[in-house]
C-alpha positions as CSV (number, residue, x, y, z in Angstrom):
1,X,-30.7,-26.4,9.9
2,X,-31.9,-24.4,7.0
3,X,-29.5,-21.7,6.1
4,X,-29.7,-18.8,4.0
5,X,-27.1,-16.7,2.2
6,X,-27.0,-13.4,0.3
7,X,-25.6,-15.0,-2.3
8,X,-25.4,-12.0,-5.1
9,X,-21.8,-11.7,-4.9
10,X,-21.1,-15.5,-5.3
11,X,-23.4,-15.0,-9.0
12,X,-21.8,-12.3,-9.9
13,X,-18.7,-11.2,-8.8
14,X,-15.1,-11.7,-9.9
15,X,-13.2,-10.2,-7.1
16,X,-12.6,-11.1,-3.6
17,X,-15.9,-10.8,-2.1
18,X,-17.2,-13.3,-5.0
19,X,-14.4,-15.8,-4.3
20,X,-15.1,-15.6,-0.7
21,X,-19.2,-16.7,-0.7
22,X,-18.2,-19.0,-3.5
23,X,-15.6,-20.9,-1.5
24,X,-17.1,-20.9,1.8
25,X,-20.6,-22.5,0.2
26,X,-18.8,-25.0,-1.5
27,X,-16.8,-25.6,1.8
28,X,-20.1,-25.9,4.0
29,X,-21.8,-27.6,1.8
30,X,-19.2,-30.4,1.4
31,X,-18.0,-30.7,5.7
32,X,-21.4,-30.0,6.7
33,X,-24.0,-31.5,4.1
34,X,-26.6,-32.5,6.5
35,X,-27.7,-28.8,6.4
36,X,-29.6,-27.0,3.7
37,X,-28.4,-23.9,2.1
38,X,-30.4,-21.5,0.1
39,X,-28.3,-19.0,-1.9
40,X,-30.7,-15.7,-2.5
41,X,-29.5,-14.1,-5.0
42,X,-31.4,-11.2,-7.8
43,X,-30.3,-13.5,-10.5
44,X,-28.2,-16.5,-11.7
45,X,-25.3,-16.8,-13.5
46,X,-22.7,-19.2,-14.9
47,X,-19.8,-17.2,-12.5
48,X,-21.1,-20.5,-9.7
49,X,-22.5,-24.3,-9.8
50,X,-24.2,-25.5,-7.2
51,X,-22.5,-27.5,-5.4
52,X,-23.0,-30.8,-2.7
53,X,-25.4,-33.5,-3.3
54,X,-29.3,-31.6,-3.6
55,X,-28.8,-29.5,-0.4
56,X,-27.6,-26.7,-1.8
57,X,-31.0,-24.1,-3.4
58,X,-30.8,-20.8,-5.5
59,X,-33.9,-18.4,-4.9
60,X,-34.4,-15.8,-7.1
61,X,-37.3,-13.2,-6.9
62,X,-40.6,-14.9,-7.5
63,X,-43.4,-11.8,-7.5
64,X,-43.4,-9.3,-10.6
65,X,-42.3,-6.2,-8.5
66,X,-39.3,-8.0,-6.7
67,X,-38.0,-8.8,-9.9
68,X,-38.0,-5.4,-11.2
69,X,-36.7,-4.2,-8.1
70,X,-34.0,-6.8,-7.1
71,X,-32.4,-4.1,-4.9
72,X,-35.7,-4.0,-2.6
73,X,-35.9,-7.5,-2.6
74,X,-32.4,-8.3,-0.8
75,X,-32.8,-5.6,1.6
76,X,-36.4,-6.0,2.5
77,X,-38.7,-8.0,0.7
78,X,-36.9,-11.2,1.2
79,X,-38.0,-12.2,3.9
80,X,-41.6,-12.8,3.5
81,X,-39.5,-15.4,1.3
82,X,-37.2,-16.7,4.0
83,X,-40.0,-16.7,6.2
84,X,-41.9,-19.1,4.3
85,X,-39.1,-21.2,3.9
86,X,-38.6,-21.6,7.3
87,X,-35.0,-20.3,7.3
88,X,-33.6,-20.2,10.4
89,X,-30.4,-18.6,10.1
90,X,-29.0,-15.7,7.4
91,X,-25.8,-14.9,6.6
92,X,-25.2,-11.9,4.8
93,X,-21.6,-12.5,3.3
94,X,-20.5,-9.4,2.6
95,X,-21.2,-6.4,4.5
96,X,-25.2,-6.3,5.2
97,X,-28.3,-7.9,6.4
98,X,-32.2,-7.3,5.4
99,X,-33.7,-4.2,7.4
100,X,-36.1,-5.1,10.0
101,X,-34.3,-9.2,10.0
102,X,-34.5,-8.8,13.8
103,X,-38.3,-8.5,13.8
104,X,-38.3,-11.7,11.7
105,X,-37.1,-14.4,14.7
106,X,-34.4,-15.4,12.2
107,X,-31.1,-15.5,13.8
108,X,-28.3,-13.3,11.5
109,X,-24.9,-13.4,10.9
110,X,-22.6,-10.8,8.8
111,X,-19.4,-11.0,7.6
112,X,-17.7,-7.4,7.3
113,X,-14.3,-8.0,5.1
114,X,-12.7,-4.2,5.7
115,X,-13.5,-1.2,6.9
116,X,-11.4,0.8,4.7
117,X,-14.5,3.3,3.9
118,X,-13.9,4.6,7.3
119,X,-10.3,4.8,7.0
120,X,-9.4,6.2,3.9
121,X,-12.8,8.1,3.0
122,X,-10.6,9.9,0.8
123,X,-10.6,6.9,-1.8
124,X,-14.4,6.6,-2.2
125,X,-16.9,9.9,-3.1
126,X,-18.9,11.0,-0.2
127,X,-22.0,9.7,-1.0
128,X,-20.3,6.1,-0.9
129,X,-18.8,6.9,2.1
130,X,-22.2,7.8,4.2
131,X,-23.7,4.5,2.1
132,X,-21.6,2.4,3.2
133,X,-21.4,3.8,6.7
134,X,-25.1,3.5,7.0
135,X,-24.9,-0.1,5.8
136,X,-22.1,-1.4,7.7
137,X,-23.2,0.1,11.2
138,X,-26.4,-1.4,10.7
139,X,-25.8,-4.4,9.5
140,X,-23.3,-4.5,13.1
141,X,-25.5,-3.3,15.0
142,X,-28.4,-5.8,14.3
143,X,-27.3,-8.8,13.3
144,X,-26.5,-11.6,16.0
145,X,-22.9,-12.2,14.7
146,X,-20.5,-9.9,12.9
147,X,-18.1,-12.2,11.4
148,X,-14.6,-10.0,11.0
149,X,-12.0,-11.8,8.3
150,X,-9.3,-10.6,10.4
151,X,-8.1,-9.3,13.9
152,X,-7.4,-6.1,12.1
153,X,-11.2,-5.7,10.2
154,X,-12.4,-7.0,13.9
155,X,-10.4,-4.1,15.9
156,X,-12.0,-1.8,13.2
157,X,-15.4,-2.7,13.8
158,X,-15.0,-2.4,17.8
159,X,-13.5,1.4,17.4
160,X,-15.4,2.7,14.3
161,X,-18.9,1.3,15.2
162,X,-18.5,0.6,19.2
163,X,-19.8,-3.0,19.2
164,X,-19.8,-5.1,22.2
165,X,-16.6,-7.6,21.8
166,X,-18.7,-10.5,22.3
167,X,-20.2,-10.1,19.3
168,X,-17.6,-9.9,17.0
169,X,-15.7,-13.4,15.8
170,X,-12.8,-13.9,13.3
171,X,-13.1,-16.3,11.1
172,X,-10.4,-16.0,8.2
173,X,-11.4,-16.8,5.3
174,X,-10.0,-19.9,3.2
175,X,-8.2,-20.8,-0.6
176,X,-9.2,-22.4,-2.9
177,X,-7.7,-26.0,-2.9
178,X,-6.8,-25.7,-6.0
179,X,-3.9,-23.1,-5.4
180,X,-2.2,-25.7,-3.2
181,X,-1.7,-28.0,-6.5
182,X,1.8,-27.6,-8.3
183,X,1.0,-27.4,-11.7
184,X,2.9,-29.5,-14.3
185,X,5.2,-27.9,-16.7
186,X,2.7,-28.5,-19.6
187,X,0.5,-26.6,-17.5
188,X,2.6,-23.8,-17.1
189,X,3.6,-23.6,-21.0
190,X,0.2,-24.3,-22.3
191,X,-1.4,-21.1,-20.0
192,X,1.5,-18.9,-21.0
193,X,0.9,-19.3,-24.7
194,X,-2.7,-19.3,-23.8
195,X,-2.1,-15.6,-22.6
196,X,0.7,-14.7,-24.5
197,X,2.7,-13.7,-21.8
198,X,6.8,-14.0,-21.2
199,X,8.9,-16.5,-19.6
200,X,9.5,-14.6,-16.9
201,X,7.0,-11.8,-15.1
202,X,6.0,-10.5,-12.2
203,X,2.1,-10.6,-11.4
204,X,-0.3,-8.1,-9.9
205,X,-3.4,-9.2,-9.1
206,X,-6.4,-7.0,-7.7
207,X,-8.9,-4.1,-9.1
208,X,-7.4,-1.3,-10.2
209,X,-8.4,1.1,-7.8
210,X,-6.2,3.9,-5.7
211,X,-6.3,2.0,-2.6
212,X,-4.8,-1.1,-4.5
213,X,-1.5,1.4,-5.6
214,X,-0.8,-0.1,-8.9
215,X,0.7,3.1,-9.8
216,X,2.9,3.0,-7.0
217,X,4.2,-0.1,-8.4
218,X,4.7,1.3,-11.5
219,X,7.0,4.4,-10.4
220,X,9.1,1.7,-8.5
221,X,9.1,-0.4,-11.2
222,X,10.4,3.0,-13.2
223,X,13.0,3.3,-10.7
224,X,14.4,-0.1,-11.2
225,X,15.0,-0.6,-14.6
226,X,18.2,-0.7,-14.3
227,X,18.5,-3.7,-11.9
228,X,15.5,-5.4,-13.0
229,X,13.7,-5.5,-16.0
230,X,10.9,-7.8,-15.4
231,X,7.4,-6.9,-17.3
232,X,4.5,-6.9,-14.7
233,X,1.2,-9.1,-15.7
234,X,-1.8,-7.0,-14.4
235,X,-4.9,-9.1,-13.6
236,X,-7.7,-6.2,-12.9
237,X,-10.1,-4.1,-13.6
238,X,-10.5,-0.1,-13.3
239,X,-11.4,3.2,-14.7
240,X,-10.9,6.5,-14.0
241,X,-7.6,5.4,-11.9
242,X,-6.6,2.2,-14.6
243,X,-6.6,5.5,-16.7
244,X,-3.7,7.3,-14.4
245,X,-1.4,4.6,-14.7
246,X,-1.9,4.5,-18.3
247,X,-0.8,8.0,-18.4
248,X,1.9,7.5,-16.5
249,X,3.1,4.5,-18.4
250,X,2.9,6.4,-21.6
251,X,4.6,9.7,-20.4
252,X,7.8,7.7,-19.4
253,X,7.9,5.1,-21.9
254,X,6.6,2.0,-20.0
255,X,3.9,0.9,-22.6
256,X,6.0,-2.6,-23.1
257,X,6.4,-3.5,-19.2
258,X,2.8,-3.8,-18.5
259,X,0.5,-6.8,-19.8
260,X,-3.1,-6.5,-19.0
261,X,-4.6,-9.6,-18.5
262,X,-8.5,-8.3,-17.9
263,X,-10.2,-7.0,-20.8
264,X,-13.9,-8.7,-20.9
265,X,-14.3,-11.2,-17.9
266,X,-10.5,-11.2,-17.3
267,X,-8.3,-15.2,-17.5
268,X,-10.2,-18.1,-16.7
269,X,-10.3,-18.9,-13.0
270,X,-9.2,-22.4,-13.9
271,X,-5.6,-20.6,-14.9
272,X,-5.1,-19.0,-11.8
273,X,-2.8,-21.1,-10.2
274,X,-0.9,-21.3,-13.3
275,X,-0.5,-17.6,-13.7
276,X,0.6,-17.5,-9.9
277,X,3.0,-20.5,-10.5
278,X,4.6,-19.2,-13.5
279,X,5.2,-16.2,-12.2
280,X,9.0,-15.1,-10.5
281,X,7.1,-13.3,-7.9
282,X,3.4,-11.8,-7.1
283,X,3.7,-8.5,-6.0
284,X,1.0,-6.8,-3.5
285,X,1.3,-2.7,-3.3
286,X,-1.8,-2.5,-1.6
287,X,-1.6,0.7,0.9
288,X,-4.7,-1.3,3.1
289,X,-6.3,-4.5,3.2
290,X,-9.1,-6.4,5.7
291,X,-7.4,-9.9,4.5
292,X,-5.3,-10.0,1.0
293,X,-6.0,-13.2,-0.5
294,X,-4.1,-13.1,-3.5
295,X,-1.0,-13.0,-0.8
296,X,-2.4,-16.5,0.5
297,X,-3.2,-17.9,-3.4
298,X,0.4,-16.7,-4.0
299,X,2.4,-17.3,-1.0
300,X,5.8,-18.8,-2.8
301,X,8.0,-16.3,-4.5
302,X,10.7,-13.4,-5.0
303,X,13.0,-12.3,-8.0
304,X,16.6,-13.6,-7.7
305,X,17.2,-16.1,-5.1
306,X,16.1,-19.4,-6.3
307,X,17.2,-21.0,-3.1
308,X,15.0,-18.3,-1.4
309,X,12.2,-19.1,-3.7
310,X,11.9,-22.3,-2.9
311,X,12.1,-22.1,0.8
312,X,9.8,-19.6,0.4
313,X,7.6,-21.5,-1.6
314,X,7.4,-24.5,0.9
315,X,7.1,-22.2,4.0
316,X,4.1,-20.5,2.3
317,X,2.6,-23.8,1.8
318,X,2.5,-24.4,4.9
319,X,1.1,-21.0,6.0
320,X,-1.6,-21.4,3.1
321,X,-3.2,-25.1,4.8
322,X,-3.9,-22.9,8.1
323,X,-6.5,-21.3,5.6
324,X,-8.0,-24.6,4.2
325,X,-11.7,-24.6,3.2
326,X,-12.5,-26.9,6.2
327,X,-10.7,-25.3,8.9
328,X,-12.7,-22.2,7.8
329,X,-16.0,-24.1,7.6
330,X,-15.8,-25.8,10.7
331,X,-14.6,-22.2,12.8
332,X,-18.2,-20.7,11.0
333,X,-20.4,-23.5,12.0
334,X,-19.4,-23.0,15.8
335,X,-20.4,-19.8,15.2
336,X,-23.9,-20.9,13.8
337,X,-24.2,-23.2,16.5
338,X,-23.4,-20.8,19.1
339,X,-27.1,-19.0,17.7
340,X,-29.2,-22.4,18.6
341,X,-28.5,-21.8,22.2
342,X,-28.5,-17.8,22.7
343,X,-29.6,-14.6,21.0
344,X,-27.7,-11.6,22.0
């Protein structure tokens, strides 16, 4: 089967929806290499290797105006491209599809991740909100498979955009393997020197965006000092809102208990488990999530209970293989497979 991703995201993102196309190519391409995968994508970039064997293809915009509007070509213009290809199946990755896909006889899949747009509209302007409205609904609406990352994103889709149930199929999404690896001591010293941080931290990880509620953190963090005076390690970006909690720190003296870690590209992935590891615990104020998977990378820790921590840590261990790359690859391809047969 010839496969075909939007693979922008997996080139150049950083955040979740990057980690999530980068993981599952890697994961299909290693359980399920008798396929061929073509990763579309405006441009390339060091963020992702190809993985597999040879079976695994970027495409990049070939004529003159589809690479000076890259933004045309992964909503429309790609596929006269997928259509010479001979792709049989798309999968957009994160949130849309091509317009007009449908008239192509190329069977589509679409992985929604949240619907928080249509929850809290109140965290995005309103010309995002009717954006991503349009693009969501649509990319629901048509495509043959609407892949929802949880039973929460999937109830969303059903009452926001009134999509028959049959269509829509949970398929969590998976770790990276390399979170399930305890790192060595050296490890652990060598990444906190690396970074300069403390012996002992807590760790927030996400953008720094309202919805995310690093502020809130902040103000319990305020309220605590006096039981616990643990600096936090931030690793994220933001702007206008990074910019509240800055104020906030400032006004009431918290400068020192805050470490940013994301200035330029942010720590090396390669550190991540090392941040997570050598941290006492990750902590995740979000106010709304589709999935959360720096609570699955994490999955091991709290302040003052070592004997808690380490039950905890085993138990999330556990929790964290139900995620694994292949159990998440093999739940997709039934999906795929499912398309051979009928086309709803």
């Amino acid at each position: 089967m010839k496969i075909g991703f939007d693979a922008k995201r997996a080139y150049h993102n950083g955040t979740g929806l990057g980690h999530y196309s980068r993981n599952l190519i890697r994961a299909l391409a290693t359980y399920y290499p008798g396929n061929e995968y073509f990763l579309f994508t405006p441009s390339i970039t060091d963020r992702f290797e190809l993985p597999g064997d040879g079976q695994v293809h970027s495409e990049t915009p070939h004529s003159f105006a589809a690479k000076r509007l890259p933004a045309f070509w992964r909503s429309r213009w790609v596929l006269r491209d997928m259509k010479r290809m001979q792709i049989g199946l798309y999968h957009g990755l994160s949130h849309e599809i091509p317009l007009g896909i449908r008239r192509t006889g190329i069977k589509s899949v679409v992985t929604i991740h949240d619907l928080i747009h249509e929850r809290f509209p109140d965290q995005y302007s309103r010309a995002d909100v009717l954006v991503y409205r349009k693009k969501f609904r649509y990319a629901c609406t048509h495509a043959d498979r609407t892949i929802a990352v949880s039973n929460q994103t999937r109830q969303d889709i059903l009452d926001f955009y009134g999509i028959s149930p049959e269509k829509v199929v949970v398929v969590y999404q998976s770790i990276n393997p390399r979170f399930e690896q305890v790192c060595p001591p050296g490890d652990l010293e060598r990444v906190r020197v690396k970074y300069g941080l403390p012996s002992r931290y807590l760790l927030y990880v996400g953008s720094v965006i309202r919805r995310k509620n690093l502020l809130g953190l902040c103000r319990a963090l305020r309220h605590l000092e006096g039981s616990l005076k643990l600096p936090l390690v931030v690793i994220g970006q933001g702007r206008s809102y990074r910019k509240e909690v800055i104020d906030f720190l400032s006004t009431h003296g918290m400068q020192d208990r805050i470490l940013w870690l994301s200035q330029g590209t942010g720590p090396d992935l390669r550190d991540f488990p090392a941040l997570y590891q050598g941290a006492i615990a990750l902590v995740y104020p979000s106010v709304f999530e589709g999935f959360g998977i720096p609570i699955l990378e994490a999955l091991w820790q709290v302040c003052s209970d070592e004997g808690l921590r380490s039950r905890m840590k085993e138990e999330g261990l556990r929790q964290a293989r139900k995620f694994s790359p292949a159990i998440a690859a093999e739940n997709l391809m039934k999906v795929y497979h499912s398309l051979d047969q009928t086309r709803v």
